[in-house]
MDAnalysis code that builds the backbone (N, CA, C; Angstrom):
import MDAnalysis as mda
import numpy as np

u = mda.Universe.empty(252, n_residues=84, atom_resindex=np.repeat(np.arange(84), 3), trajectory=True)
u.add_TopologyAttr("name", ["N", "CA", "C"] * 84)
u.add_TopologyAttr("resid", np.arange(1, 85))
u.add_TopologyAttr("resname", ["UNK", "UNK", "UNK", "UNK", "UNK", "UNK", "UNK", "UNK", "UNK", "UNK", "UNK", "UNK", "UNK", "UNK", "UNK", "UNK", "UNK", "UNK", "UNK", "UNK", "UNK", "UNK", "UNK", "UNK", "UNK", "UNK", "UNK", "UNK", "UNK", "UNK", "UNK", "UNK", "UNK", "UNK", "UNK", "UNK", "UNK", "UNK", "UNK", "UNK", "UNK", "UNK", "UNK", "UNK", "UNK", "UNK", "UNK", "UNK", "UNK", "UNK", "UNK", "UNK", "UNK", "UNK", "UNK", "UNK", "UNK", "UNK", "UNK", "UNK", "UNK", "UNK", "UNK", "UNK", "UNK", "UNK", "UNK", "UNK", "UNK", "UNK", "UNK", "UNK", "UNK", "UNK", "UNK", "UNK", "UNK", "UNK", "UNK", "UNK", "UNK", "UNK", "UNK", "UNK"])
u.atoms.positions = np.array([
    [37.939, -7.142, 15.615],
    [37.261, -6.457, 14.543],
    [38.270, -5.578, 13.803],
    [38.608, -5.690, 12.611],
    [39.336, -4.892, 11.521],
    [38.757, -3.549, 11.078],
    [39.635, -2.594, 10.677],
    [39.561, -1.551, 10.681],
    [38.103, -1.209, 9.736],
    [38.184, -1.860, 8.631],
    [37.159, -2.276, 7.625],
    [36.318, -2.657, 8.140],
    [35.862, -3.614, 8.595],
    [34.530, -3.568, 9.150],
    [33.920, -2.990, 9.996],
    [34.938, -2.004, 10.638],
    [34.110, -1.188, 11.322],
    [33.326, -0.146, 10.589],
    [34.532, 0.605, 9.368],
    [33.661, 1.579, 8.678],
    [32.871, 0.920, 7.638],
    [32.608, -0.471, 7.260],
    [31.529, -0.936, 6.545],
    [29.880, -0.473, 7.158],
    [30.365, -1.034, 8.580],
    [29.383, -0.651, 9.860],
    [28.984, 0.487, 10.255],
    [29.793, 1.551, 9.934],
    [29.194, 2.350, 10.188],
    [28.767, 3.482, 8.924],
    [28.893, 2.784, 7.643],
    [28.539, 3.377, 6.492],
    [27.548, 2.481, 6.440],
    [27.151, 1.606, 6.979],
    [25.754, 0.681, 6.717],
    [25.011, 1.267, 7.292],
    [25.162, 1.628, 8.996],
    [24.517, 2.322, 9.780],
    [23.877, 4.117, 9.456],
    [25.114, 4.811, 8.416],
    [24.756, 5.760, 7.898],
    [23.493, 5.898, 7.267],
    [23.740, 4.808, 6.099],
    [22.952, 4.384, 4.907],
    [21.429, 3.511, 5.678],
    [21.184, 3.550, 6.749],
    [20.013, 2.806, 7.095],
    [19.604, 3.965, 7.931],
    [20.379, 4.893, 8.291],
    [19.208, 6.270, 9.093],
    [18.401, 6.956, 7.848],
    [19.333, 6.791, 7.030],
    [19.376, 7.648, 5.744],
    [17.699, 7.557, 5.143],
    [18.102, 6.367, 5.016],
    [16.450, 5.840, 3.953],
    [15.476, 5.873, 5.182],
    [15.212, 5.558, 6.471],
    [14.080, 5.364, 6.965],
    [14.102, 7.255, 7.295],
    [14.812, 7.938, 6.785],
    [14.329, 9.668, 7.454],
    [13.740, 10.104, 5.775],
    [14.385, 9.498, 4.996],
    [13.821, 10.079, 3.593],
    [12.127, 9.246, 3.454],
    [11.752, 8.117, 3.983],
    [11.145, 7.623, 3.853],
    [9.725, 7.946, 4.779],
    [10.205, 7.995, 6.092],
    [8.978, 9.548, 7.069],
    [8.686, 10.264, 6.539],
    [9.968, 10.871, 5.885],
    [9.084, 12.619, 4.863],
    [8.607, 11.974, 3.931],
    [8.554, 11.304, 2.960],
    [7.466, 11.050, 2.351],
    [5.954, 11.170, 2.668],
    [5.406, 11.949, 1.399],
    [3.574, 11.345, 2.011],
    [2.947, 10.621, 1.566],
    [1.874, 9.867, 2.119],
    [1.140, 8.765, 1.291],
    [0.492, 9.457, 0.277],
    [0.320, 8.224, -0.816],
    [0.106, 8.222, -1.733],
    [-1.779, 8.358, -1.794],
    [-2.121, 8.187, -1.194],
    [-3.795, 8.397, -0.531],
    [-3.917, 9.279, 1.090],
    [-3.019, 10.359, 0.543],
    [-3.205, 11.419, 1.527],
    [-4.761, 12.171, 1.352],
    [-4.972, 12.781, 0.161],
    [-5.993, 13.447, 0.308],
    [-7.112, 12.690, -0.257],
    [-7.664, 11.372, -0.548],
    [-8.612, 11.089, -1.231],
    [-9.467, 10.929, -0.535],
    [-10.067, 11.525, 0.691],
    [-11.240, 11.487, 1.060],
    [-11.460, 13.252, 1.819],
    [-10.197, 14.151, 1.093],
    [-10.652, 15.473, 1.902],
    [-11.587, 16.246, 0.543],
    [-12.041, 17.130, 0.757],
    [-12.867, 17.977, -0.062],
    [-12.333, 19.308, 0.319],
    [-11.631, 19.296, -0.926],
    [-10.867, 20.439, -1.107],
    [-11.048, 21.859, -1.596],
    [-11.227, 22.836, -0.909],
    [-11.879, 23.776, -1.376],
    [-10.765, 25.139, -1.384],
    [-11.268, 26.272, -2.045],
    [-10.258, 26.803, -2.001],
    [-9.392, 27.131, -3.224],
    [-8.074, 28.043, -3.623],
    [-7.455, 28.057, -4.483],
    [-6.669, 27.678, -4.384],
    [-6.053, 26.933, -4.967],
    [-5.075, 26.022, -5.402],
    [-4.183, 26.879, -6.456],
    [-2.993, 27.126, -6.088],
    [-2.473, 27.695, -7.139],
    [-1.500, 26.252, -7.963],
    [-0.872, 26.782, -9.322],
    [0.236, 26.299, -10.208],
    [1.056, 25.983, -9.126],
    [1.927, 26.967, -8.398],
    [2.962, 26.954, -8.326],
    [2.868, 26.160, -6.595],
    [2.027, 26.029, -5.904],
    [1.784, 24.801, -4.833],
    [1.860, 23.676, -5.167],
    [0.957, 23.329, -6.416],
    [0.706, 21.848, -6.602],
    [2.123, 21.687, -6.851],
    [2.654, 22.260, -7.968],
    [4.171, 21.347, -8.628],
    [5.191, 21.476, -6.871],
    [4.810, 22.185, -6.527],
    [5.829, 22.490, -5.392],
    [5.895, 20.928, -4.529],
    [4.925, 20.718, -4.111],
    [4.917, 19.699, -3.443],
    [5.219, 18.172, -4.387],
    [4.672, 18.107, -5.741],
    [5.053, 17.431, -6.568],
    [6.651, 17.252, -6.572],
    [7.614, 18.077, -6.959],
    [8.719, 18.113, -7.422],
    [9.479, 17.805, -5.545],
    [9.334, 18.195, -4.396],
    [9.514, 17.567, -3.375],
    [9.223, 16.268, -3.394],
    [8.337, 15.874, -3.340],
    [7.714, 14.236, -3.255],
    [9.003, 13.329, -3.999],
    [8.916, 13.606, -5.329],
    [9.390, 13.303, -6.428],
    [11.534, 13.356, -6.148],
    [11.642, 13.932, -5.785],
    [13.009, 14.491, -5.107],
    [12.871, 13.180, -3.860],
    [12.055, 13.223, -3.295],
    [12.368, 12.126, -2.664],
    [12.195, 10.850, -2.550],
    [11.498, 10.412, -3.717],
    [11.213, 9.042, -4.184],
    [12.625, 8.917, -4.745],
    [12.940, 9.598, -5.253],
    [14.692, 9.403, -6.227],
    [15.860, 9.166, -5.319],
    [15.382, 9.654, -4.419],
    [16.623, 9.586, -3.317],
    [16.572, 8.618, -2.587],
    [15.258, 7.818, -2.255],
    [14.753, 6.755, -1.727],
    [15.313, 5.574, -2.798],
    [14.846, 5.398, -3.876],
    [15.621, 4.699, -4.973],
    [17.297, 4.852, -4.918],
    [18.051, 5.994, -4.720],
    [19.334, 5.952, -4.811],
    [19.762, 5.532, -3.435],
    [19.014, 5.109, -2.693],
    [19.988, 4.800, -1.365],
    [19.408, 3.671, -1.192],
    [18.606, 3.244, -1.326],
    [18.221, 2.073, -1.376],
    [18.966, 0.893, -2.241],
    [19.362, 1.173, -3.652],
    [19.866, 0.716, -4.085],
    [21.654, 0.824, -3.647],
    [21.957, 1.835, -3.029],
    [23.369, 1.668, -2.484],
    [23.302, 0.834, -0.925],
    [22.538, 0.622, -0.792],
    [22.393, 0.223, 0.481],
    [21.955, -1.398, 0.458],
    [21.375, -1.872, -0.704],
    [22.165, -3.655, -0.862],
    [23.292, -3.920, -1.735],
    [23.604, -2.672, -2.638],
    [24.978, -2.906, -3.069],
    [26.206, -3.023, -1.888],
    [26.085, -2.125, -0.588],
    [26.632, -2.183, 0.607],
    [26.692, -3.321, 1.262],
    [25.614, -4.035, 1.161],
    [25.192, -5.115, 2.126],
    [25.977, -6.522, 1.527],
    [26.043, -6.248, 0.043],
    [26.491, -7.111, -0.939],
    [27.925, -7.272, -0.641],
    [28.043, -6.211, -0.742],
    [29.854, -6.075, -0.689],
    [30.467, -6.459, 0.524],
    [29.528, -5.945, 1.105],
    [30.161, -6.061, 2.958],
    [30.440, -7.883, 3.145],
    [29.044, -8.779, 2.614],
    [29.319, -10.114, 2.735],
    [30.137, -10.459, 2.115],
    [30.989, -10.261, 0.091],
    [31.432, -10.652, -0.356],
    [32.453, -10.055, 0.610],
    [33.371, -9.414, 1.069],
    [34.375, -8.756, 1.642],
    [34.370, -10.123, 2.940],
    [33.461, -10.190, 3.612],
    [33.739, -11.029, 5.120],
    [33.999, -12.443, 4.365],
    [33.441, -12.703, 3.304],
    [33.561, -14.646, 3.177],
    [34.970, -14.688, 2.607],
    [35.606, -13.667, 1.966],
    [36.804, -13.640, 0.941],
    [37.984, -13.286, 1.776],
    [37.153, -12.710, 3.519],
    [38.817, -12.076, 3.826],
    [39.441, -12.722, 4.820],
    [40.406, -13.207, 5.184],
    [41.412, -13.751, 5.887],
    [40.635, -14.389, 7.320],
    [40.717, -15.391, 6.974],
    [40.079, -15.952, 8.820],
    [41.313, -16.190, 9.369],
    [40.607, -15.421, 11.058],
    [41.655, -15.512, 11.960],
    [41.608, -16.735, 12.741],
])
């Protein structure tokens, strides 16, 4: 095993804890549609949790998408590089 594929491996391995921990904190999207919500609700709760959520849908999108650009590269890199 070459030096390179090890840290492909273990930047793949990075990039795959990565998204399934951003992806736990997420909440469903039909979290509350059957609670009855009572109570005050302020401005500055709702966006709070909004702008979290939202923070992490983006980050879910940005690693996700680095993470088959990774996968991409990693194969073009193994078919192109030197057989032993």
């Amino acid at each position: 095993m070459s030096a390179a594929e090890i840290i492909f491996g273990i930047i793949l391995l990075l990039f795959s804890i990565a998204i399934t921990i951003i992806v736990l904190l997420q909440e469903g999207h039909q979290q509350d549609l059957g609670a009855i919500t009572g109570g005050a609700d302020t401005f500055l709760s709702k966006n709070k949790a909004r702008s979290v959520d939202a923070f992490l849908a983006r980050w879910t999108k940005v690693i996700a998408i680095g993470f088959f650009i990774l996968v991409i590269a990693i194969n073009v890199y193994m078919y192109f590089a030197p057989k032993k």
